[in-house]
C-alpha positions as CSV (number, residue, x, y, z in Angstrom):
1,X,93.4,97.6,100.8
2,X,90.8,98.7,98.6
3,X,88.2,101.8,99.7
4,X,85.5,99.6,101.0
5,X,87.6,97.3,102.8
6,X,89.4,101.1,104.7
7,X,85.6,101.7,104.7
8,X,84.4,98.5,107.0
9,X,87.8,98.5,109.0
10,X,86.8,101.8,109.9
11,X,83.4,101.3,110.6
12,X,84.3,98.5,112.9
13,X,86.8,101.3,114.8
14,X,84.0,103.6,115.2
15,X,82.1,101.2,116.7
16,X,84.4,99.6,119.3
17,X,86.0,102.5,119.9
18,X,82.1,104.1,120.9
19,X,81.4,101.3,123.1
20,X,85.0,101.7,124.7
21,X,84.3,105.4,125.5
22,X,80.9,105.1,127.2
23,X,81.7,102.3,129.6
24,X,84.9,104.5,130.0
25,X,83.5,107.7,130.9
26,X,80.9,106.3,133.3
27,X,83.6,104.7,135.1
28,X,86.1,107.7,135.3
29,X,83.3,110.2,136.3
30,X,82.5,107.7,139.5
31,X,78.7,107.1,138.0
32,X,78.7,103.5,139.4
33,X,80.2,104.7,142.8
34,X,77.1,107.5,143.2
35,X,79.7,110.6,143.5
36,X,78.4,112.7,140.9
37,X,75.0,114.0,141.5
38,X,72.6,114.1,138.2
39,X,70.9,117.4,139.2
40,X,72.9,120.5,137.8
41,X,72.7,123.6,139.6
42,X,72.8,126.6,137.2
43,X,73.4,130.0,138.5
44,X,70.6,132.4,137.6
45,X,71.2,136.1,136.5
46,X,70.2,138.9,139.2
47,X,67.1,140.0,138.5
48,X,67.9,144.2,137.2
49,X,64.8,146.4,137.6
50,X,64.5,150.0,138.6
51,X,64.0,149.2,142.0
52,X,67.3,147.9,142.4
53,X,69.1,150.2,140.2
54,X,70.3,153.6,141.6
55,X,69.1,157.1,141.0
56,X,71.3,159.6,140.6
57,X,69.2,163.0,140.5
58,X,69.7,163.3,137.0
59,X,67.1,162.2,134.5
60,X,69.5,161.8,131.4
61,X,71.6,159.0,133.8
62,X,69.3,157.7,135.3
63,X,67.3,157.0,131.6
64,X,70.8,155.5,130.7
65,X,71.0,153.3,134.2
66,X,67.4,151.9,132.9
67,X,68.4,150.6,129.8
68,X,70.2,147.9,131.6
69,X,67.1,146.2,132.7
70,X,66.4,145.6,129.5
71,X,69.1,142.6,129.6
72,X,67.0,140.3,131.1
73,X,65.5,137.9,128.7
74,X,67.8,139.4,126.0
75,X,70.3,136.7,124.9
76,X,73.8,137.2,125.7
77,X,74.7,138.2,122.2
78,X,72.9,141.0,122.1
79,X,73.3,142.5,125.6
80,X,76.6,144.0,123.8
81,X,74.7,146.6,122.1
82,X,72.7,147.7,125.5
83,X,75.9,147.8,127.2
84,X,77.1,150.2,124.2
85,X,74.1,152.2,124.1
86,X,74.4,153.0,128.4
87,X,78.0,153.7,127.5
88,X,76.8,156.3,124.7
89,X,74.4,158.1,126.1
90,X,76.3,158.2,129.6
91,X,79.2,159.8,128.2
92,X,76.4,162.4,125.6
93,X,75.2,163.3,129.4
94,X,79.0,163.8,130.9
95,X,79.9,165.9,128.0
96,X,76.7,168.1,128.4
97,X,77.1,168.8,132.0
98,X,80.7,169.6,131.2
99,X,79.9,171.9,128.8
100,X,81.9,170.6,125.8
């Protein structure tokens, strides 16, 4: 076979297999029988403020504790660096207080 002829056999494929699949699908997932309900339900994040975040007493801690409401709205990618930045200056403060 020449490369248009693969080309247009291939074409064809595509496009019966891409019928195939859709009717498929709807069929396997129980679309026509009404099981599966359209509406997805997506969990939300708790809401962090400083209302709902513990005080300890000490300011330096507590500063730390704060910087985690700061991951709401932040996309997930970058909550990384809040998360390293509590761990930081939590463990600055533990090594103060122990006197190291």
């Amino acid at each position: 076979m020449e490369n248009s002829e693969v080309n247009d056999y291939l074409d064809t494929l595509d496009e019966t297999v891409e019928g195939t699949v859709d009717e498929s699908v709807g069929s396997l997932l129980g679309e026509e029988s009404g099981l599966f309900v359209e509406e997805v339900v997506v969990p939300q994040a708790p809401v962090v403020s400083m209302d709902s975040l513990p005080i300890t007493g000490e300011a330096r801690v507590d500063d730390a504790l704060g910087r985690l409401a700061d991951l709401q709205g932040l996309p997930v990618h970058e909550h990384v660096d809040v998360f390293e930045d509590v761990q930081r200056r939590l463990h600055e403060t533990l090594a103060d207080l122990a006197g190291q």
